[in-house]
N, C-alpha and C positions, 0 to 999 in steps of 0.2 A: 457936599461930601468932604469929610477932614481925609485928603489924597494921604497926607505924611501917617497917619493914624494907621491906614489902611494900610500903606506898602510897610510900617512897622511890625503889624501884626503878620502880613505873609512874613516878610523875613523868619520873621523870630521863631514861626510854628514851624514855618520849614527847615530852618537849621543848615540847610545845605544854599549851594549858591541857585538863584533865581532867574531864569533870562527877560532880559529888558521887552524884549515880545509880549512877552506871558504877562508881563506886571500891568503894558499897556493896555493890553485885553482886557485883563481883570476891571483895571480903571475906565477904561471906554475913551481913554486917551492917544492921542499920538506919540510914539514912542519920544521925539524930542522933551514934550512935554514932561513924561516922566524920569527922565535924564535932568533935566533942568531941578526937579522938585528932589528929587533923592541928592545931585548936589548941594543944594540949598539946606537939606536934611544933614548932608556930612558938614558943612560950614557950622551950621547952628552948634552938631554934639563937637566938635572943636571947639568953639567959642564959648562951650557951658561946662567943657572939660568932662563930660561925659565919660562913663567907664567903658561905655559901647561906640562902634563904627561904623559904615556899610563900605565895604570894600566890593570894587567893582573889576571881574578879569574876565577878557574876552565876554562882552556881554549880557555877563550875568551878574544879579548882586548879592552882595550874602552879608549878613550883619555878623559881627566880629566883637571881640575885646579889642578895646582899645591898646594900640602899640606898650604907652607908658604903664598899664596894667596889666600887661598877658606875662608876671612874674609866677603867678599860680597860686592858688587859694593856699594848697598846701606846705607852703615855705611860709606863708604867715602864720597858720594854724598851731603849727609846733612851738612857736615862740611864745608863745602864748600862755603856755601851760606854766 
C-alpha cells in the first residue's frame, strides 16, 4: 500500500485538520509509524519546494499552503490583466 498516497488523499478531501489516531486506524498502523511517514512526507514537499504542507497541531494533521505561497491567488490575478 503507497501509506503517503493514502494519508494525501485523506488530507486533501478532508480539508480540515485530521488526528493521528484516526489516520493510524485508517492505515492498520501504529501511530508512531504514521508520524514517522507524514514527516518524511513534509521533508520530501520541503525539498521538491512544493506549493503544499501538512502541518501538524496538537495531534492532528491538516495539509496547508505552503508558508512561501499562502500570498493568495488573488493579488496575482489582478496583475495580470
Amino acid at each position: 500500500m503507497n501509506y503517503e498516497a493514502v494519508i494525501e488523499s485523506i488530507l486533501f478531501t478532508m480539508g480540515d485538520s485530521v488526528e493521528l489516531s484516526k489516520l493510524a486506524e485508517v492505515l492498520e498502523l501504529d501511530k508512531k509509524e504514521v508520524k514517522d511517514i507524514i514527516g518524511q512526507m513534509q521533508k520530501n514537499y520541503e525539498a521538491e519546494d512544493r506549493g503544499i504542507t501538512i502541518t501538524e497541531l496538537d495531534g492532528a494533521y491538516q495539509m496547508l499552503k505552503a508558508k512561501r505561497y499562502r500570498l493568495g491567488f488573488h493579488q496575482h490575478s489582478h496583475s495580470a490583466a
